[in-house]
Every structure is written in structure tokens, then in C-alpha cells.
N, CA and C atoms as an extended XYZ file, in Angstrom:
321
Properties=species:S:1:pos:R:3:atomname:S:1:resname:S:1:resid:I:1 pbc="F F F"
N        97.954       87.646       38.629 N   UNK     1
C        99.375       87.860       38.850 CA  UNK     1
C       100.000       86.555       39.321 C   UNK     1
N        99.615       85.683       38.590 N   UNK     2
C       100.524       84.223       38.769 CA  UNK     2
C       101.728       84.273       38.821 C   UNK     2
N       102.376       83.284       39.920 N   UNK     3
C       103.655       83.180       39.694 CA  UNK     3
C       104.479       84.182       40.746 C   UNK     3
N       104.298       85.165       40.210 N   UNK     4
C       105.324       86.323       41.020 CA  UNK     4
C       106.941       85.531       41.119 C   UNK     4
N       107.469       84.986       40.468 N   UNK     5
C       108.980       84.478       40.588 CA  UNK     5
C       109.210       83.513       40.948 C   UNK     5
N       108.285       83.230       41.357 N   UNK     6
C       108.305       81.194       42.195 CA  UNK     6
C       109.412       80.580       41.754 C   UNK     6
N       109.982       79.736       42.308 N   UNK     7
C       111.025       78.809       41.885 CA  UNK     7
C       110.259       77.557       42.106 C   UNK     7
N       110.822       76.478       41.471 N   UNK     8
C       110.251       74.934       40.897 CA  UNK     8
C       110.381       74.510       42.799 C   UNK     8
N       111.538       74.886       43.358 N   UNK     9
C       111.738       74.448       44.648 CA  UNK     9
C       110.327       75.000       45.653 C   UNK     9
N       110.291       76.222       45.332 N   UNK    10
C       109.203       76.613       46.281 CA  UNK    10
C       108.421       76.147       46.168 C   UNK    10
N       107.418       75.973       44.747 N   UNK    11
C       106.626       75.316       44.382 CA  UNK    11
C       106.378       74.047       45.392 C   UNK    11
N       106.984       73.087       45.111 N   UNK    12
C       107.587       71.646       45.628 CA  UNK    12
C       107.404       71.886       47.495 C   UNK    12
N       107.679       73.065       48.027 N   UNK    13
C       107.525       73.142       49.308 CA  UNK    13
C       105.879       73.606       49.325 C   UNK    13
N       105.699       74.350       48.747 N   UNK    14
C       104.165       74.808       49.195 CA  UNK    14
C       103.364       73.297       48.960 C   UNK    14
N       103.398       72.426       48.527 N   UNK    15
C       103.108       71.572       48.035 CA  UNK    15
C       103.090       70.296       49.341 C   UNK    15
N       103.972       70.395       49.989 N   UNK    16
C       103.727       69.684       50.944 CA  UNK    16
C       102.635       69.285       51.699 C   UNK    16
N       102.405       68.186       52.287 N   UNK    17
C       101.008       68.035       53.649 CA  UNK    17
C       101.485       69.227       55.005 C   UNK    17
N       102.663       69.123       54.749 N   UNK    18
C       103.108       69.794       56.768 CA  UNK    18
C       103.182       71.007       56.430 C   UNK    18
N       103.086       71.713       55.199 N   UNK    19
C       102.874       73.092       55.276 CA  UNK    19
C       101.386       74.158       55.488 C   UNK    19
N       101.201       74.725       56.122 N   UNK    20
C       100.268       75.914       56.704 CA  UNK    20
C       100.107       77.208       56.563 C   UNK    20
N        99.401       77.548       55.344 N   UNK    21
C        99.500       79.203       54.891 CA  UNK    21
C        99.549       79.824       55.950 C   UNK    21
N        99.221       80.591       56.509 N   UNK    22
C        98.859       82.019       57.690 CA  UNK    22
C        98.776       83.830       57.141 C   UNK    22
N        98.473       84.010       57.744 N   UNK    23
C        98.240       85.753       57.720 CA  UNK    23
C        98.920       86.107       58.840 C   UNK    23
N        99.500       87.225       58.427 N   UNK    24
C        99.567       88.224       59.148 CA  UNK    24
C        99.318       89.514       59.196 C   UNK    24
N        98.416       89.630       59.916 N   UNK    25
C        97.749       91.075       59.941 CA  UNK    25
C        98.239       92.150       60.690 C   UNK    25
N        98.273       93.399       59.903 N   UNK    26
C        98.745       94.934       60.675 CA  UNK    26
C        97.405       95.837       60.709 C   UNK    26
N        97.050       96.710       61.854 N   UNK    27
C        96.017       97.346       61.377 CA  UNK    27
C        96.510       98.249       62.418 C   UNK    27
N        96.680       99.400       61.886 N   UNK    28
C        97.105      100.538       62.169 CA  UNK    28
C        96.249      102.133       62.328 C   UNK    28
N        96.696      102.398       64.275 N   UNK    29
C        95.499      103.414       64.535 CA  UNK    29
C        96.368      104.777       64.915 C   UNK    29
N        95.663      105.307       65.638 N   UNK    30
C        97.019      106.611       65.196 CA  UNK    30
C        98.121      106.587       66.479 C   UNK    30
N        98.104      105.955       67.616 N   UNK    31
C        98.742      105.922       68.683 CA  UNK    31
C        99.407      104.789       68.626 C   UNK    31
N        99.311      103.575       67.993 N   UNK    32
C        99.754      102.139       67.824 CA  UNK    32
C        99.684      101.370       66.784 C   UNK    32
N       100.123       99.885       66.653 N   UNK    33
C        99.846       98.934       65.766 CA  UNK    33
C        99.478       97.934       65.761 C   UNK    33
N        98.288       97.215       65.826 N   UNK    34
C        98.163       95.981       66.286 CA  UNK    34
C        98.284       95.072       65.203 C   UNK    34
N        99.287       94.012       65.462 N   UNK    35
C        99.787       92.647       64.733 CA  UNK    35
C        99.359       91.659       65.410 C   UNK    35
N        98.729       90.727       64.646 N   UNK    36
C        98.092       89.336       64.794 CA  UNK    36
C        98.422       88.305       63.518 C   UNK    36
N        98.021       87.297       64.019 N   UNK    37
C        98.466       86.063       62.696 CA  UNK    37
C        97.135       85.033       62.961 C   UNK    37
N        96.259       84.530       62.065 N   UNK    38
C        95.841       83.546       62.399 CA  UNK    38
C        96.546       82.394       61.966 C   UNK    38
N        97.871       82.095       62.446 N   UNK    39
C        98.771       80.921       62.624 CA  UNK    39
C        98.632       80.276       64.100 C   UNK    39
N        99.120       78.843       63.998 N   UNK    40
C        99.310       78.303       65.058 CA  UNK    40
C        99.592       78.988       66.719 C   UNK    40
N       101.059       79.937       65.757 N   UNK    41
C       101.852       80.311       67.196 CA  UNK    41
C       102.236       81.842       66.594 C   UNK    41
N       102.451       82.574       67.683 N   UNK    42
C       103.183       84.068       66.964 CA  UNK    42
C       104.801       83.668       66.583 C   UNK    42
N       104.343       84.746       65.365 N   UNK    43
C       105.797       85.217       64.292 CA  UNK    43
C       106.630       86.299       64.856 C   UNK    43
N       107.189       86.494       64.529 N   UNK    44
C       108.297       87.949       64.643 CA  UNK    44
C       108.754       87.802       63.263 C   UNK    44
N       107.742       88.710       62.306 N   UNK    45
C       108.821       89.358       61.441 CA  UNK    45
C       108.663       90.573       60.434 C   UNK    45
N       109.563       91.068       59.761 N   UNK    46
C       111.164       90.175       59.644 CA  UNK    46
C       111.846       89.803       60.935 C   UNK    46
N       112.610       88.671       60.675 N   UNK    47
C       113.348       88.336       61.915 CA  UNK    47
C       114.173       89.387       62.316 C   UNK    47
N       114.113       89.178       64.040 N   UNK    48
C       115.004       90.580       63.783 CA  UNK    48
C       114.505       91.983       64.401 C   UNK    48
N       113.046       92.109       64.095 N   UNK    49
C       112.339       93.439       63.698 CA  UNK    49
C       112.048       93.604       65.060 C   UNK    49
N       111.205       93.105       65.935 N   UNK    50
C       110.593       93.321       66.871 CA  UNK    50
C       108.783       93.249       66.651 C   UNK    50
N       108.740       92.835       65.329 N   UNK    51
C       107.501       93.468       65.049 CA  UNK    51
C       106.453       91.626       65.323 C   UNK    51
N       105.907       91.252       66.542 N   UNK    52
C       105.476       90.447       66.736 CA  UNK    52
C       104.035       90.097       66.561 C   UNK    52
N       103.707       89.233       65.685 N   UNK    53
C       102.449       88.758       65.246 CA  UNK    53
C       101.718       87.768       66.266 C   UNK    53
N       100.803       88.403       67.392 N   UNK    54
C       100.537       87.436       68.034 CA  UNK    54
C        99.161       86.337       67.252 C   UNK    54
N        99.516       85.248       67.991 N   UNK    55
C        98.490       84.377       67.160 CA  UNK    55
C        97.068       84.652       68.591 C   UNK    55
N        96.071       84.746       67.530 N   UNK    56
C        95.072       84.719       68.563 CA  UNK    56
C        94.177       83.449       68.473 C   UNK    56
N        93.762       83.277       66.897 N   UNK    57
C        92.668       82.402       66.723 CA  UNK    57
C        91.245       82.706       66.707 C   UNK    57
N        91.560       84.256       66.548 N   UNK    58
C        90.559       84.433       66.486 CA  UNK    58
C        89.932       84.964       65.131 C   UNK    58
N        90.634       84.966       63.986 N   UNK    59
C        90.475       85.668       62.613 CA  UNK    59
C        89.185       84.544       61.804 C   UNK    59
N        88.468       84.729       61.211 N   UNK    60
C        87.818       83.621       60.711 CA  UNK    60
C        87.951       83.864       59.036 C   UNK    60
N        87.871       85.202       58.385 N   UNK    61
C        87.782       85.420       57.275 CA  UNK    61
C        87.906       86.881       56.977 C   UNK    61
N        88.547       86.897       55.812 N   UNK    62
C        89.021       88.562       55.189 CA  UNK    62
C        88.122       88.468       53.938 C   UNK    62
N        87.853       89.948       53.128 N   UNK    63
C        87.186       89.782       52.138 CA  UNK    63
C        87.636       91.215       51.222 C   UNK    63
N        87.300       91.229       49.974 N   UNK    64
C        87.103       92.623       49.200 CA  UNK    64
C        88.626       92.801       48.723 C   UNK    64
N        89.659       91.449       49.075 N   UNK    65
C        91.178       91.999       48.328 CA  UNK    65
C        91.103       92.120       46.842 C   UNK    65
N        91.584       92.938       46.205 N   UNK    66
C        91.506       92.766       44.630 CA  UNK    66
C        93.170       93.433       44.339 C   UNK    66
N        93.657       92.533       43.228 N   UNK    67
C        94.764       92.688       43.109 CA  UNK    67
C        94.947       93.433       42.098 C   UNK    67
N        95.539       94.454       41.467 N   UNK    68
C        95.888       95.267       40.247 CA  UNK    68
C        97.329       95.730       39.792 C   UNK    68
N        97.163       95.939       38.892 N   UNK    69
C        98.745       96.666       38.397 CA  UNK    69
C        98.441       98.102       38.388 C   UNK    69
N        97.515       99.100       39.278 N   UNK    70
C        97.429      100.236       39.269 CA  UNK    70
C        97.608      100.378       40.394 C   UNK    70
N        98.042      101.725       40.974 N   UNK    71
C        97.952      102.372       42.516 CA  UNK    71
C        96.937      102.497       43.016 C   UNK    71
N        96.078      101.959       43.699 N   UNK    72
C        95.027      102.726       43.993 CA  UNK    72
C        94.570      102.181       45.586 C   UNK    72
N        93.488      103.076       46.108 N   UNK    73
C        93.331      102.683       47.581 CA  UNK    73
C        92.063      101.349       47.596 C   UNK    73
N        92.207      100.379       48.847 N   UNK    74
C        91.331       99.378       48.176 CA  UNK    74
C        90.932       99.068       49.225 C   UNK    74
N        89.742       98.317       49.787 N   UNK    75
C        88.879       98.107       51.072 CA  UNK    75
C        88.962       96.636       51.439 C   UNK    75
N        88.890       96.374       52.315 N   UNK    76
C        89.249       94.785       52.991 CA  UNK    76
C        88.168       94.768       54.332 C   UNK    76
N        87.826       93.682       54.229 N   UNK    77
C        86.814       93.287       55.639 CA  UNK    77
C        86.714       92.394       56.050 C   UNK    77
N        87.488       92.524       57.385 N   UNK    78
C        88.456       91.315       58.465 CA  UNK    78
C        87.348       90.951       59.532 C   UNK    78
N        86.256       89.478       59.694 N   UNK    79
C        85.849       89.514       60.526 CA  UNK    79
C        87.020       88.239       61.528 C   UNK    79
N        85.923       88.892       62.667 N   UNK    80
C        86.722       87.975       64.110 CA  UNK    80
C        85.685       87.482       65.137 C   UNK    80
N        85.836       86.200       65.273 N   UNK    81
C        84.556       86.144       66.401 CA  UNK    81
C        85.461       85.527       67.911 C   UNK    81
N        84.915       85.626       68.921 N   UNK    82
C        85.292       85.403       70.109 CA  UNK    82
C        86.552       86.011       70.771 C   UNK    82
N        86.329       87.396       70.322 N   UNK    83
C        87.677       88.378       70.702 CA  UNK    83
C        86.890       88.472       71.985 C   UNK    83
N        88.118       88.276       72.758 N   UNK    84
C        87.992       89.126       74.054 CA  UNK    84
C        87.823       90.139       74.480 C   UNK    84
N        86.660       90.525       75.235 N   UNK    85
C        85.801       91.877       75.501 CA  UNK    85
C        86.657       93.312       75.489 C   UNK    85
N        88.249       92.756       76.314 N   UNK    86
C        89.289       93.741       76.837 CA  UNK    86
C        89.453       94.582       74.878 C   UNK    86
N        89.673       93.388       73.951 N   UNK    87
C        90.648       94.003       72.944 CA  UNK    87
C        89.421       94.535       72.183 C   UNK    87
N        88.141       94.618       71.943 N   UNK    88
C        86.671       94.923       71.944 CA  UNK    88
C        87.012       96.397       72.101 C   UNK    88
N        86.722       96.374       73.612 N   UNK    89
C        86.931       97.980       74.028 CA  UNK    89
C        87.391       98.623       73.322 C   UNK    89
N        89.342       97.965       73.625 N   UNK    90
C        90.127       99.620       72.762 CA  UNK    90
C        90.212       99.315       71.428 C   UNK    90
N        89.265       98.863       71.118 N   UNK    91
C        89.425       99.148       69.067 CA  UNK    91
C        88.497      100.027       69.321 C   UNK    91
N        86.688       99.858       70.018 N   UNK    92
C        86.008      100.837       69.948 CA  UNK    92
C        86.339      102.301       70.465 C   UNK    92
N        87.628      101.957       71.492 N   UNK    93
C        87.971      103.593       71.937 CA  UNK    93
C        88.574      104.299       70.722 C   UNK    93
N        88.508      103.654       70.377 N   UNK    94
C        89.600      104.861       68.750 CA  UNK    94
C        88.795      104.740       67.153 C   UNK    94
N        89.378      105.792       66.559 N   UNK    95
C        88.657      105.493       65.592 CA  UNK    95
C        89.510      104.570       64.551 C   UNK    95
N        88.550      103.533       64.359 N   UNK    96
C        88.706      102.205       63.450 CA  UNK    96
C        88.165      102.273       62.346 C   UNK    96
N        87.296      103.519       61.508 N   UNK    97
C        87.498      103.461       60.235 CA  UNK    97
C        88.310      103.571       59.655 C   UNK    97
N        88.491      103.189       58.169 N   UNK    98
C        89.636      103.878       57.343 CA  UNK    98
C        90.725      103.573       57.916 C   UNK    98
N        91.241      103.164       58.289 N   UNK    99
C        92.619      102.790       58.760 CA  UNK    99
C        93.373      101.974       57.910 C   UNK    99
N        94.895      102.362       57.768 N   UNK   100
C        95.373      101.045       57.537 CA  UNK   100
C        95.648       99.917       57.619 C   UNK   100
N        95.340       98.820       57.272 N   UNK   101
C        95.399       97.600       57.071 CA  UNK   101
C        96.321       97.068       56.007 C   UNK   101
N        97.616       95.797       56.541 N   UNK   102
C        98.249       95.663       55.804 CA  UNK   102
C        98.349       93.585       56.530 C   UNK   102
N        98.054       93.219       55.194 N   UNK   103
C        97.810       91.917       55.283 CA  UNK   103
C        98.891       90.893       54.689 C   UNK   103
N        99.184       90.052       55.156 N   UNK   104
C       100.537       89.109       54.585 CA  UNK   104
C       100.175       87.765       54.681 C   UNK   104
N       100.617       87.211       53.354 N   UNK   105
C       100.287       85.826       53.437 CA  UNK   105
C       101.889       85.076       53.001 C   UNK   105
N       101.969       84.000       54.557 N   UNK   106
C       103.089       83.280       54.830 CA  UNK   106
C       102.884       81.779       54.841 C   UNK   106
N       103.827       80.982       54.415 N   UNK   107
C       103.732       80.049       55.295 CA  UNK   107
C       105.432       79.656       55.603 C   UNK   107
């Protein structure tokens, strides 16, 4: 799915040295939402939203995205190393299978 609408300008910006992809990650449990970015610094967005991506630094690698032109449900596997014991806990207090996960790539 090349392309997706790009303009010659965007192009030309992604292209830069000073630019920095990032993620932003949603993973969603049934009482809350936790948003993270492995970017520099946290995002808020859409601007506006409230919906704040803290940066942790702690994301190292995602895996299993596959892209299609069909609907269908699809599996992703987000590791993290040197999370802090606290945020450890309450993922294990809840259940963290199957959940949604919704992943964004910015820069």
C-alpha cells in the first residue's frame, strides 16, 4: 500500500536528517487506556484531545503487523524491556490478552 496520498512536499520532509519516526501506542483494558510513544518526549494527540502519549523509552520492538485490503482481526507483539516494576504489576492485575491495541506511526 505505497504511497497512501503522499505529496512531493511530504516526501521532501520525511526525507530530512532532523526528522524522527515514533509510535504511538494505545492498548486498551477494560477500566482504562494506556498511551505511550517511543518518541523523544510525550505527544498529545490529536491536538486538542487530551489523549497523551507518554514517552517512556521503554518500547524496543513490535512485530506480526500485516497490512490488507480486507477486514479482518490481526495480532501484534509489543516487547518492552526495563519497565518499571509499578507499571509490571497493573498490566498483570488485569487481563492483557486479546486486547486492543492500536498503533500509530508519526513523525
Amino acid at each position: 500500500m505505497a504511497n497512501r496520498g503522499e505529496t512531493a512536499a511530504g516526501r521532501a520532509e520525511w526525507a530530512k536528517a532532523g526528522n524522527a519516526p515514533l509510535h504511538l501506542f494505545e492498548l486498551h483494558f477494560d477500566n482504562n487506556v494506556v498511551r505511550a510513544t517511543d518518541g523523544f518526549r510525550s505527544v498529545e494527540w490529536p491536538a486538542g484531545s487530551g489523549n497523551l502519549y507518554l514517552a517512556n523509552g521503554y518500547l524496543l520492538t513490535y512485530e506480526g503487523i500485516e497490512e490488507s485490503l480486507e477486514l479482518r482481526e490481526g495480532r501484534v507483539r509489543v516487547s518492552l524491556s526495563g519497565v518499571d516494576q509499578v507499571h509490571i504489576a497493573n498490566t498483570l492485575a488485569q487481563n492483557y490478552l486479546d486486547r486492543r491495541a492500536v498503533i500509530y506511526q508519526a513523525f
